[in-house]
C-alpha positions in Angstrom: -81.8 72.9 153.6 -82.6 70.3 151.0 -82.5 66.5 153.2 -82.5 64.7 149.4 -79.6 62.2 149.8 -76.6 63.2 147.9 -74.2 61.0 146.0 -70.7 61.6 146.2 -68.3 60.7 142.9 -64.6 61.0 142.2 -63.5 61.2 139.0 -60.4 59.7 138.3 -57.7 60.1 135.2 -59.7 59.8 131.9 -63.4 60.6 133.9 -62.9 63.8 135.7 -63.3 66.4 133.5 -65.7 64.7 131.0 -68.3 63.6 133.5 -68.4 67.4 135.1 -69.7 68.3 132.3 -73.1 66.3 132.1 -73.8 68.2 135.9 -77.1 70.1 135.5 -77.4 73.0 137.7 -73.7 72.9 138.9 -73.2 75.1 142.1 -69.2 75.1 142.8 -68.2 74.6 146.7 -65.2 76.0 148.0 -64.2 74.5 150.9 -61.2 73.2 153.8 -60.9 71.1 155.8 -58.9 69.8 159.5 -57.2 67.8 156.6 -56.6 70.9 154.7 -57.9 71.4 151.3 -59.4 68.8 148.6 -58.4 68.1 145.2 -60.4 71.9 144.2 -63.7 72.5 144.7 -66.7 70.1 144.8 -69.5 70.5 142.2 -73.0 69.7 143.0 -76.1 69.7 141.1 -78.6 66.9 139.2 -77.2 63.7 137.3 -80.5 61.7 136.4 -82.4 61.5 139.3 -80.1 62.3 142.1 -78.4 64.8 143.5 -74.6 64.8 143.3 -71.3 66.0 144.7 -68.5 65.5 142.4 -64.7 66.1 142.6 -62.2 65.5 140.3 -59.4 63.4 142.0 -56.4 65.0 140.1 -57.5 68.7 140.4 -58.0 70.9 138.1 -55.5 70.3 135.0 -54.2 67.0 136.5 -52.0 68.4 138.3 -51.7 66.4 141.4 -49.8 63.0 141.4 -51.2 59.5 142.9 -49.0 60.6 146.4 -50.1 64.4 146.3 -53.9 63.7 145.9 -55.3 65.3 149.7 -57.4 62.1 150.0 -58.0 62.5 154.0 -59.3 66.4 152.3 -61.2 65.1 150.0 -62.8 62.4 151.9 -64.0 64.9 155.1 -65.1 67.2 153.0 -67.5 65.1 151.3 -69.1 64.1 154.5 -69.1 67.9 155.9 -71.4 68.3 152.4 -73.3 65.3 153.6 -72.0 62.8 151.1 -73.0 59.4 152.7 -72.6 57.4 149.6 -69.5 57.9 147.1 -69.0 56.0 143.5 -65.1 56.2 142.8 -63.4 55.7 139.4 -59.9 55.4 138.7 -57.6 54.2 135.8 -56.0 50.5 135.7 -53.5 48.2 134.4 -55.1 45.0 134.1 -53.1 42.5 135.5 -55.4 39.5 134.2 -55.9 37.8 130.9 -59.5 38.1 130.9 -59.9 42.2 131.9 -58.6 43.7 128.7 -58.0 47.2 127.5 -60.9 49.3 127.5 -63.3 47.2 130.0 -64.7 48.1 133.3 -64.2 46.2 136.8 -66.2 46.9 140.2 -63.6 46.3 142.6 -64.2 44.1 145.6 -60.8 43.7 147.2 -57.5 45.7 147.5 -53.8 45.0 147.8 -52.1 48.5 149.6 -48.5 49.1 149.1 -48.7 52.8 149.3 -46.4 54.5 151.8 -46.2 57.9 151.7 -50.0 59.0 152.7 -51.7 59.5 155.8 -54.1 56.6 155.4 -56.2 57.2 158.7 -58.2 60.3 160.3 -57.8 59.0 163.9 -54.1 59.7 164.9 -55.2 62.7 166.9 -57.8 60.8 168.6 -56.3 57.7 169.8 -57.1 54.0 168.9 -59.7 53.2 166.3 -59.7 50.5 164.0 -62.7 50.1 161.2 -63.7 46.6 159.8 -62.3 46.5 156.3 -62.3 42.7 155.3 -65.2 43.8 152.8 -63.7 47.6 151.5 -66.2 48.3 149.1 -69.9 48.0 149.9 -71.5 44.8 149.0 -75.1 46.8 148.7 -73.8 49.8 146.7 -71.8 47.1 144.2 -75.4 45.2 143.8 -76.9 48.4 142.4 -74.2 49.4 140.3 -74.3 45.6 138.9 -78.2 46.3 138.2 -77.0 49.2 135.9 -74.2 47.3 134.4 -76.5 44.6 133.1 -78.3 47.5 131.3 -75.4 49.1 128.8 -73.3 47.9 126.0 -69.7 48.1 128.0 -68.0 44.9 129.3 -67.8 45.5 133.3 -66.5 42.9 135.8 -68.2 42.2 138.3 -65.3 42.3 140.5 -61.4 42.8 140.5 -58.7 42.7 143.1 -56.9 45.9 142.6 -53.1 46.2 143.8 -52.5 49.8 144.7 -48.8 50.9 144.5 -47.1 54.1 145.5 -45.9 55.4 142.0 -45.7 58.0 140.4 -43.1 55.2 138.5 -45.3 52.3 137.3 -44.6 48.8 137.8 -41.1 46.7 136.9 -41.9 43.2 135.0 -41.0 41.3 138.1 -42.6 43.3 140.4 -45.8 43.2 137.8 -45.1 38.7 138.2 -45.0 39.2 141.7 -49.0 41.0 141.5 -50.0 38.3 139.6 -48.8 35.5 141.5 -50.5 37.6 145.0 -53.6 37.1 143.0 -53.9 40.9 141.9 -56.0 41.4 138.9 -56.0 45.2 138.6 -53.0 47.7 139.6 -53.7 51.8 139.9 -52.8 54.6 141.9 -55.5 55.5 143.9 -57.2 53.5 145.5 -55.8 53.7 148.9 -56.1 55.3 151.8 -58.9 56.7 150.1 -61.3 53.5 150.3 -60.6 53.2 153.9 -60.6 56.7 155.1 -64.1 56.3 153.6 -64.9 53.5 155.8 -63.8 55.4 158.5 -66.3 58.1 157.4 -69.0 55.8 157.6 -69.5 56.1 153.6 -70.6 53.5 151.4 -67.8 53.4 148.7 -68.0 51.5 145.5 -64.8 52.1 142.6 -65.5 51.4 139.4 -62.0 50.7 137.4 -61.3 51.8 133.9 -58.9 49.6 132.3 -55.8 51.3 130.0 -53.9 48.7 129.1 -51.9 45.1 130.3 -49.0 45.8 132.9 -46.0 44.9 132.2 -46.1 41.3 132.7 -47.9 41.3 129.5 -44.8 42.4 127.0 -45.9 45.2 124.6 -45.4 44.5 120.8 -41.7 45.0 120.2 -41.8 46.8 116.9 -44.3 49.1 118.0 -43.0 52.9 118.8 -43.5 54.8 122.1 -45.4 57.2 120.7 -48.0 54.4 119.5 -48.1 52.4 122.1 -48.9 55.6 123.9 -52.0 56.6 121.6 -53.1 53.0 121.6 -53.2 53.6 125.2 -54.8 56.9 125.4 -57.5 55.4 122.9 -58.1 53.0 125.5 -58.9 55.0 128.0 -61.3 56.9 126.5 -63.3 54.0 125.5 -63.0 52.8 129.2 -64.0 56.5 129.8 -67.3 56.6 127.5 -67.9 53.3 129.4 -67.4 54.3 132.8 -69.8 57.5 131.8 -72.6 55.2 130.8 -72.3 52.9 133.4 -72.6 55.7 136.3 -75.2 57.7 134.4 -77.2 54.9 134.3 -76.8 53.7 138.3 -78.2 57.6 138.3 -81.1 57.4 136.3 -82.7 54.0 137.5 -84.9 54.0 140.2 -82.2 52.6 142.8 -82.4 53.4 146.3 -78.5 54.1 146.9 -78.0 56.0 150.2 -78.7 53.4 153.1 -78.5 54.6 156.6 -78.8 50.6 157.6 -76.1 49.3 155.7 -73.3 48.1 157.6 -70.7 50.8 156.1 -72.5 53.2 158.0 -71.8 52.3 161.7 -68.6 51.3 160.8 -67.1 52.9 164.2 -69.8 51.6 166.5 -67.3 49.8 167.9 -64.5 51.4 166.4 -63.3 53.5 168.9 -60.7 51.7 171.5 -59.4 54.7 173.4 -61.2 55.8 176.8 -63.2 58.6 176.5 -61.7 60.7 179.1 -58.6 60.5 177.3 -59.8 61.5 173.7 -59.3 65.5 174.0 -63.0 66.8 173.5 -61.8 69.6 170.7 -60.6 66.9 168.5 -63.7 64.8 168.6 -65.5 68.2 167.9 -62.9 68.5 165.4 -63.5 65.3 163.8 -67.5 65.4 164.5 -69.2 64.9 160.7 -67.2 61.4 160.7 -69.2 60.3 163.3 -72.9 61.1 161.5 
């Protein structure tokens, strides 16, 4: 079996399908999960110097909505694989006067308001509660940061991203309301899926493509739908060509980014609350390559 660390990456609205395709020596893996089954199946293969696993968020065709992505699914069964260390992307609203359309933003910090998603592995276990005041790695950012300073594409070196339910975006007041909480991104999803990746002991890092302003930002009145619309679209897939560079490059530099000694990886040292005579010993079988 080949022991070369492998890099997990999502790919988000925009990045999916496009980034797929720069995969050298893709190998599809069919798999499932306690969870049940991911987004579709995870491609690995070489990009730059490192082997990858990568899974478009979405599914195939985009046709899974921000509430019906099977993030717990997707999340086990990139540590089954081996996946210690997963890059994220996702589309944003930018909810700040200095992120504009078609920029990049490592996030640092979240907001959750989602609702309807199981947003923790543990439930059959008993009590465990991860450390999340940091939810994206600190190291992991640093190196992404070191590739940043090396392309033409303006990337934020940090963002606090407000995730909402959806699949409905935003009213103006509740868009005030993120602003005045200090929000400076809004998506989709984000969450549970950075912290069912702290409870897999992964080193998580999202790198946000912005769209467009939220609402709080009115549009141009006279502008039609359908505009406003390709305006957007255009957007995004200069954020995507961005977001492309940016992790291509964090994958051809000589950057150590699996870390057995970062911190995100013993995240449930002393996680676990519940007695071990009372954790049933077929669940923690069950829930086994979390704990690796």
């Amino acid at each position: 079996m080949d022991k070369t660390p492998l890099i997990g990456i999502i790919g988000g609205t925009g990045l999916g399908d496009a980034l797929a395709k720069r995969i050298e020596h893709p190998v599809l893996n069919e798999t499932d999960t306690p969870f049940g089954k991911p987004s579709g199946a995870i491609l690995t293969g070489m990009l730059g110097r490192h082997r990858v696993a990568f899974l478009n968020r979405h599914g195939q065709g985009h046709r899974l909505n921000p509430s019906r992505v099977p993030y717990a699914a997707n999340i086990f069964a990139f540590k089954a694989l081996g996946v210690t260390t997963l890059i994220a992307s996702g589309a944003v609203g930018s909810l700040s006067e200095t992120i504009h359309p078609g920029h990049l933003a490592l996030v640092d910090q979240f907001i959750d308001k989602t609702f309807r998603r199981q947003n923790t592995f543990f439930d059959p276990l008993g009590a465990v509660h991860v450390e999340f005041a940091q939810p994206c790695c600190l190291r992991l950012r640093e190196k992404i940061m070191q590739a940043a300073e090396q392309i033409d594409a303006m990337t934020h070196t940090d963002g606090v991203y407000v995730c909402m339910e959806g699949p409905q975006f935003s009213t103006r007041a509740e868009s005030l309301m993120h602003r005045a909480w200090g929000g400076e991104l809004i998506g989709m999803t984000a969450m549970p899926e950075a912290k069912l990746a702290r409870e897999a002991q992964m080193c998580y890092a999202l790198v946000a493509l912005v769209s467009d302003f939220d609402c709080w930002r009115p549009h141009d009145q006279t502008a039609d739908k359908k505009g406003l619309l390709e305006e957007i679209l255009g957007n995004l897939h200069q954020a995507t060509e961005n977001a492309i560079k940016l992790i291509e490059k964090t994958l051809t530099l000589d950057l150590a980014l699996c870390d057995d000694a970062c911190p995100c990886r013993k995240s449930l040292e002393l996680a676990v609350w519940s007695s071990q005579n009372t954790i049933d010993p077929s669940v923690r079988n069950k829930l086994a390559p979390l704990f690796t």
